[in-house]
DRENLUMNU-635544 format. One line per field, with one value per atom (N, C-alpha, C, O): x negated, y, z negated; atom name; residue number from 1. Coordinates in Angstrom, 3 decimals, decimal comma, always signed. Example, Ala and Ser with C-alpha at 12.3 -4.5 7.8 and 13.67 -1.06 7.14 Angstrom:
x <- -13,190	-12,300	-13,200	-14,236	-12,850	-13,670	-12,900	-13,409
y <- -5,690	-4,500	-3,300	-3,319	-2,250	-1,060	+0,030	+1,138
z <- -7,800	-7,800	-7,800	-8,465	-7,080	-7,140	-7,870	-8,039
vexnu <- N	CA	C	O	N	CA	C	O
filo <- 1	1	1	1	2	2	2	2
END
This chain:
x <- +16,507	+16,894	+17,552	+18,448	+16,823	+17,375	+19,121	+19,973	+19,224	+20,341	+21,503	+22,657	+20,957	+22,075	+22,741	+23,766	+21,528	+21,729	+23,056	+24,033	+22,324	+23,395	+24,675	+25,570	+24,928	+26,242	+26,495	+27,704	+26,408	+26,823	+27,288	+28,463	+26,371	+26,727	+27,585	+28,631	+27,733	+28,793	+30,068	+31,011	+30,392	+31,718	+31,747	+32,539	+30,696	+31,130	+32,011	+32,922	+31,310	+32,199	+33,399	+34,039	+33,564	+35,294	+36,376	+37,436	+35,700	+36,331	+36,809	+37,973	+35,785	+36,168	+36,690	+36,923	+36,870	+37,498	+39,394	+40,273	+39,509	+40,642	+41,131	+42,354	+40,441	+40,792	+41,165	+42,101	+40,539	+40,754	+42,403	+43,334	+42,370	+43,722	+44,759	+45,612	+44,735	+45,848	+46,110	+47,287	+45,018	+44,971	+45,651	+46,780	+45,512	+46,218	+47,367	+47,938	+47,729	+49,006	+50,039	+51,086	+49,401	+50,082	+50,388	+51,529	+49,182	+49,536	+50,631	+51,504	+50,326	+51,302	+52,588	+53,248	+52,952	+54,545	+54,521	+55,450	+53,795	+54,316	+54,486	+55,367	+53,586	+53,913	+55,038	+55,359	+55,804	+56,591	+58,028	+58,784	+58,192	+59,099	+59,380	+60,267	+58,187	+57,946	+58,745	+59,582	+58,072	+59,206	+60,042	+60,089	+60,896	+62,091	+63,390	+64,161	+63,307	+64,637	+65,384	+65,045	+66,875	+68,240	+68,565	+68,584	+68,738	+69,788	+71,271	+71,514	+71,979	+73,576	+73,814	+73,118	+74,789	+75,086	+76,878	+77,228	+77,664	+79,228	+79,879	+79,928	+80,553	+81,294	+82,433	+83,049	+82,863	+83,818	+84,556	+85,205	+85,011	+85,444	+84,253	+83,152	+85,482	+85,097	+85,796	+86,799	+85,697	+86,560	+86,058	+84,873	+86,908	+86,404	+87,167	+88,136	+86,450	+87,224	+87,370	+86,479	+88,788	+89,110	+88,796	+89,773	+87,584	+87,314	+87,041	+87,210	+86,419	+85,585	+84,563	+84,461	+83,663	+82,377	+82,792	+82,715	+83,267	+83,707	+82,633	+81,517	+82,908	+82,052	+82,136	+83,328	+81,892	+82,018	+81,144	+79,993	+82,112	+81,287	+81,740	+82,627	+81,033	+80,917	+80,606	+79,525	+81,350	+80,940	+80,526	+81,273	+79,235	+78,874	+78,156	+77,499	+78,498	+78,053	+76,277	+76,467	+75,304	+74,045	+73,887	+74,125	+73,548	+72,687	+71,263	+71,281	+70,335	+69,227	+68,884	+68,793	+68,686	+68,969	+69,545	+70,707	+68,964	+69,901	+70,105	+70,774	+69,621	+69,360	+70,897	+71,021	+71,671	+73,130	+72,747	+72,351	+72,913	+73,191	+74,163	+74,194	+75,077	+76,082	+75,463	+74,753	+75,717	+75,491	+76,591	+77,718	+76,073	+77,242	+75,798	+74,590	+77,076	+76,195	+77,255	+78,472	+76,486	+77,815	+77,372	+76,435	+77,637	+77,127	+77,740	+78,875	+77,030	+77,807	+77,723	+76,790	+78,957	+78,764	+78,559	+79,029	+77,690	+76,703	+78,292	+79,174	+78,264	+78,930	+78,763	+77,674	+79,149	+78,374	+78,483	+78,153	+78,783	+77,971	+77,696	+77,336	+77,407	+76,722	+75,930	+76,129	+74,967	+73,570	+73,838	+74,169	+73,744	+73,996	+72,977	+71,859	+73,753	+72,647	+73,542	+74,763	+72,295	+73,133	+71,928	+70,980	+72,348	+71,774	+72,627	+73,855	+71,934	+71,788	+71,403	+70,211	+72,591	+72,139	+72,732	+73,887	+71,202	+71,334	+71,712	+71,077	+72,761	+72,895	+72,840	+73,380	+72,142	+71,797	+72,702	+73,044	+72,855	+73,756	+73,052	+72,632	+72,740	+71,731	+72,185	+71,448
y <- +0,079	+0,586	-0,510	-0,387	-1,773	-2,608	-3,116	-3,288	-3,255	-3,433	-2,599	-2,980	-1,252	-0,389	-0,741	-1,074	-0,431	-1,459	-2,083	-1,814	-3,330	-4,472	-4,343	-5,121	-3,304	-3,328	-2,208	-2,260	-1,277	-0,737	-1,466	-1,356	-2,444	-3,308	-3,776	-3,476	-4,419	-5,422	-4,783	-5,569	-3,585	-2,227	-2,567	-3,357	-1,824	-1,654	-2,518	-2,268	-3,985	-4,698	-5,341	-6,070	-4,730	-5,167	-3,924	-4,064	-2,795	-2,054	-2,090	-2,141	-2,057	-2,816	-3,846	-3,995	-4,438	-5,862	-5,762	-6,272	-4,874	-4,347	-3,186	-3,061	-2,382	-1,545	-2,766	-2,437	-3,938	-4,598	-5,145	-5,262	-5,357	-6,022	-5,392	-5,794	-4,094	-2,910	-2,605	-2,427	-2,484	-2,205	-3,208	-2,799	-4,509	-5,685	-5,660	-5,654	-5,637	-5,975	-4,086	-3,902	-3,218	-1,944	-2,222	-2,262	-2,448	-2,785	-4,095	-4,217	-4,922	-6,231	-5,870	-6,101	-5,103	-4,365	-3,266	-3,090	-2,764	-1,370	-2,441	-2,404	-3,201	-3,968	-4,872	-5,317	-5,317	-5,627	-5,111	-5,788	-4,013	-2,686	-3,018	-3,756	-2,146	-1,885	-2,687	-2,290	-4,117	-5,228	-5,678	-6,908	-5,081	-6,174	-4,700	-4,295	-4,336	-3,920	-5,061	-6,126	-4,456	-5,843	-5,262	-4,246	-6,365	-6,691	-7,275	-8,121	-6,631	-6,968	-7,448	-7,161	-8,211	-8,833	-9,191	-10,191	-8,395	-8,851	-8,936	-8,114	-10,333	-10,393	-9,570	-9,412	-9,141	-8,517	-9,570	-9,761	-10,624	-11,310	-12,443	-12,353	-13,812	-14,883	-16,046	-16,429	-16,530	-17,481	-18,514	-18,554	-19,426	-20,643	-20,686	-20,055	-21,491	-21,818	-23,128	-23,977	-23,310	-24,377	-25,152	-25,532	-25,350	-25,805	-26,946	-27,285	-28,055	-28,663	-28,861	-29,689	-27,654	-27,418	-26,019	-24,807	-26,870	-25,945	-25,245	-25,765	-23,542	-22,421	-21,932	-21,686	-21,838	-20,418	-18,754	-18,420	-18,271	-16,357	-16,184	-16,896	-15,067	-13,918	-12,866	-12,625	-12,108	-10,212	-9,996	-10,307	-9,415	-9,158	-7,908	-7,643	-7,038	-5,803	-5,744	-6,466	-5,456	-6,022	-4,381	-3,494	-4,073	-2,371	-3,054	-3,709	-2,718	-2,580	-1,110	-0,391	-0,550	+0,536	+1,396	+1,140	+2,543	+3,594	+3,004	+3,666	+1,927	+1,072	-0,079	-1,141	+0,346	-0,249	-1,000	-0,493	-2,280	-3,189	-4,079	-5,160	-3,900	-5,196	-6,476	-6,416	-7,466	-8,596	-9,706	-10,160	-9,774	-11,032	-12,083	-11,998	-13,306	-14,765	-15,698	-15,536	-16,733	-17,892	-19,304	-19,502	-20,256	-21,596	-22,808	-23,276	-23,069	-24,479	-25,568	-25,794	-26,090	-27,464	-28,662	-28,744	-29,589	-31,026	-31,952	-31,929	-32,695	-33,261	-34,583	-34,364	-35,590	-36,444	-35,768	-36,546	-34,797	-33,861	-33,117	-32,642	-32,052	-31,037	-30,879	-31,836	-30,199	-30,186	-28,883	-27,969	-28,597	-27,727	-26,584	-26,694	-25,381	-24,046	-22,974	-22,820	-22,152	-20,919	-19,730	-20,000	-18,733	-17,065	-16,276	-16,355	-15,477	-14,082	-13,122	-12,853	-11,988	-10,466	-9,358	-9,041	-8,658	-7,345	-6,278	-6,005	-5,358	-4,270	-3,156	-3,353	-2,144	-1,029	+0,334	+0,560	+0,930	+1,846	+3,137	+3,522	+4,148	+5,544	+6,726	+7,688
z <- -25,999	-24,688	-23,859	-23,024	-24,325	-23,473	-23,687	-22,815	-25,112	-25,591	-25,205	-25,006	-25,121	-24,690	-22,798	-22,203	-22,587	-21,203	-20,618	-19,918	-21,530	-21,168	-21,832	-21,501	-22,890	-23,484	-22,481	-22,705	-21,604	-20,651	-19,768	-19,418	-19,181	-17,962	-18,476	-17,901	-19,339	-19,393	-19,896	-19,815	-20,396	-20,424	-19,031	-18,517	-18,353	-16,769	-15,986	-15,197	-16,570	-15,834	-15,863	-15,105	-17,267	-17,856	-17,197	-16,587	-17,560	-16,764	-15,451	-15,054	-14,846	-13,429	-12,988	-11,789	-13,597	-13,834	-14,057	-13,363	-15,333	-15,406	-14,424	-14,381	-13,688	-12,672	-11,290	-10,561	-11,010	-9,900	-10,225	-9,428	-11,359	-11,690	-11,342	-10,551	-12,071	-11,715	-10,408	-10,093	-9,363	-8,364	-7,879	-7,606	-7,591	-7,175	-6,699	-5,609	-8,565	-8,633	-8,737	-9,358	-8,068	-7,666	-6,359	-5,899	-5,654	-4,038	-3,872	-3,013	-4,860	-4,515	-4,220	-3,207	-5,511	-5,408	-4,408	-3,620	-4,433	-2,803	-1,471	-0,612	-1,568	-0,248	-0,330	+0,772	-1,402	-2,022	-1,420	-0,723	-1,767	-1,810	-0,553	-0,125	+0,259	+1,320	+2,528	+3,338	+2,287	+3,276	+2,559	+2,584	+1,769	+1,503	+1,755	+0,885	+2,731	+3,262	+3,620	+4,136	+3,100	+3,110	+4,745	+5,440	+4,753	+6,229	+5,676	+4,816	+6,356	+5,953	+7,117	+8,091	+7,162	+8,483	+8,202	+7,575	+8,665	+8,380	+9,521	+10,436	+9,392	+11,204	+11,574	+10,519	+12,232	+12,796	+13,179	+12,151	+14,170	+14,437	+15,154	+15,698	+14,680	+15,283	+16,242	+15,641	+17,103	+17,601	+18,306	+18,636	+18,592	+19,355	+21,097	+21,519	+21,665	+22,813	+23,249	+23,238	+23,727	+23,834	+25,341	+25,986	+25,818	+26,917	+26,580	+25,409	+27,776	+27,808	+26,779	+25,873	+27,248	+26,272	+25,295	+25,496	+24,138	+23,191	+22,824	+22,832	+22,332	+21,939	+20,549	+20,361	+20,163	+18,725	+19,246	+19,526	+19,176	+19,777	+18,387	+17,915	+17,590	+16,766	+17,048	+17,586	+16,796	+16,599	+15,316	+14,388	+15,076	+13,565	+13,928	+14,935	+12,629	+12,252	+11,463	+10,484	+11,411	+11,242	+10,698	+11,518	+9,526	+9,037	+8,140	+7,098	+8,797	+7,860	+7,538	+8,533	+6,389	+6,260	+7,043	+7,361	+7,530	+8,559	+10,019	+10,812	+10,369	+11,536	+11,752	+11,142	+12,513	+13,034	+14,263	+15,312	+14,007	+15,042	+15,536	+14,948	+16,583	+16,500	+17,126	+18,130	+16,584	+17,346	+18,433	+18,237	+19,054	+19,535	+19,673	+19,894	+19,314	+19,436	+19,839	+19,930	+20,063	+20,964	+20,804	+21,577	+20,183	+20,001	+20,945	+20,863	+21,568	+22,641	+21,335	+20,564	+21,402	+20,699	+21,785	+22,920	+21,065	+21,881	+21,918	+21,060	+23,159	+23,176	+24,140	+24,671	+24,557	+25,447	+26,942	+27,837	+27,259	+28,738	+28,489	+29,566	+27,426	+27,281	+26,465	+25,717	+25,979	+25,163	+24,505	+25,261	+23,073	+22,383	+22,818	+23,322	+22,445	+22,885	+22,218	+22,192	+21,582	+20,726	+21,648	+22,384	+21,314	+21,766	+21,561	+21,601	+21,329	+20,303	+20,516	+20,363	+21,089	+21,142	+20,542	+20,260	+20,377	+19,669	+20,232	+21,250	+19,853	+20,821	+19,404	+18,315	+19,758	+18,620	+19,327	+20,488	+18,318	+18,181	+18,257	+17,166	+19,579	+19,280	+19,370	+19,153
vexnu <- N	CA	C	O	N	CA	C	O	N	CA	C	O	N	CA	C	O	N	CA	C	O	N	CA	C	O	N	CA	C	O	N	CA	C	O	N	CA	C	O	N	CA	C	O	N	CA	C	O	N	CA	C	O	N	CA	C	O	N	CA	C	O	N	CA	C	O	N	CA	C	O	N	CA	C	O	N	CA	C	O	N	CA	C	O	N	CA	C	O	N	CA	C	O	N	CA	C	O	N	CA	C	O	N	CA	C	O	N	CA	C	O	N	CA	C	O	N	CA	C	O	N	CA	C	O	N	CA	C	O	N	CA	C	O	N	CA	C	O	N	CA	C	O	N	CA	C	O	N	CA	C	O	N	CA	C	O	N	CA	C	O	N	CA	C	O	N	CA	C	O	N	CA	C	O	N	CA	C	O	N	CA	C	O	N	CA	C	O	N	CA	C	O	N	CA	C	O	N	CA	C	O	N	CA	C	O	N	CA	C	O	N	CA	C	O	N	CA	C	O	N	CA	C	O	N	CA	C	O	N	CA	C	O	N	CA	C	O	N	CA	C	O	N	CA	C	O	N	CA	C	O	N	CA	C	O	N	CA	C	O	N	CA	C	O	N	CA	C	O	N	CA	C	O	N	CA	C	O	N	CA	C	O	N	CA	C	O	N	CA	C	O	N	CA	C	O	N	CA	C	O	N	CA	C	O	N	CA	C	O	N	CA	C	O	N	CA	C	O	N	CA	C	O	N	CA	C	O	N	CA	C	O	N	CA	C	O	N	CA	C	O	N	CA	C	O	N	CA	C	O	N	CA	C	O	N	CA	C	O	N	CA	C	O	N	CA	C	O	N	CA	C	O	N	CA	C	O	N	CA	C	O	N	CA	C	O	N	CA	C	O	N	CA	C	O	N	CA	C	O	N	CA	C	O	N	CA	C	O	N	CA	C	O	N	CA	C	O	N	CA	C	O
filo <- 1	1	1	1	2	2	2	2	3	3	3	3	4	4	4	4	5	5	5	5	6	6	6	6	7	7	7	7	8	8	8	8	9	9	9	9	10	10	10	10	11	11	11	11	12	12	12	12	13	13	13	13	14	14	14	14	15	15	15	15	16	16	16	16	17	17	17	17	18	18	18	18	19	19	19	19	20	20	20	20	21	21	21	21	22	22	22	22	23	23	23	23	24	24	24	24	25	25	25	25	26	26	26	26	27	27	27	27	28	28	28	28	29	29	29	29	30	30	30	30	31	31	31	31	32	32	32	32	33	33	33	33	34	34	34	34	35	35	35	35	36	36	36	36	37	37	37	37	38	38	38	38	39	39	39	39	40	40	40	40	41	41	41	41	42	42	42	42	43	43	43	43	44	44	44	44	45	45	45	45	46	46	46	46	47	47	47	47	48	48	48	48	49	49	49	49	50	50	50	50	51	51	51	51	52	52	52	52	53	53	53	53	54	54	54	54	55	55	55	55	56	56	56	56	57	57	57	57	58	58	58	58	59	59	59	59	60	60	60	60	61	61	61	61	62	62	62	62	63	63	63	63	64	64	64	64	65	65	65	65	66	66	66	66	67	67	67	67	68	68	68	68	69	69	69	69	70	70	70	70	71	71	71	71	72	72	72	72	73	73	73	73	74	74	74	74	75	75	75	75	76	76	76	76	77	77	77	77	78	78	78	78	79	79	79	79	80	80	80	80	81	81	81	81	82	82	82	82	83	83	83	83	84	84	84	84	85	85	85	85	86	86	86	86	87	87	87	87	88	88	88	88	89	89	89	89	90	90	90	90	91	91	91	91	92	92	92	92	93	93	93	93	94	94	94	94
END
């Protein structure tokens, strides 16, 4: 009786053992899936300006799946009077 026992317990716990695995690595990949929506990001146009404190602006087109965003962004370049600074906005499409 006893023998049977422990060759139960110890099935039991291979089994379970191999059910934790599967389980794991099922959830690993759904959560996987799940966050790896692509973001595309293609510029529309770009340019510089010729001031003082030279700029770079971009227009870029941004789709994460059914989700359309344009962006504009603008980079100050550092120079000995000015201190570099970029920002970045999203404008969504509804």
């Amino acid at each position: 009786m006893q023998l049977f026992i422990l060759k139960s317990v110890k099935k039991w716990n291979q089994n379970t053992f191999i059910m934790k695995n599967i389980l794991i690595t099922i959830l690993f990949l759904c959560s996987f899936l799940l966050s790896a929506q692509e973001t595309l990001t293609k510029d529309i146009i770009a340019f510089n300006t010729i001031e003082k404190n030279k700029k770079t602006i971009i227009f870029a087109k941004q789709t994460t799946t059914n989700i359309i965003n344009y962006v504009v962004s603008a980079k100050n370049k550092t120079s000995k009077d000015f201190n570099k600074c970029k920002w970045v906005s999203r404008l969504r499409k509804s």
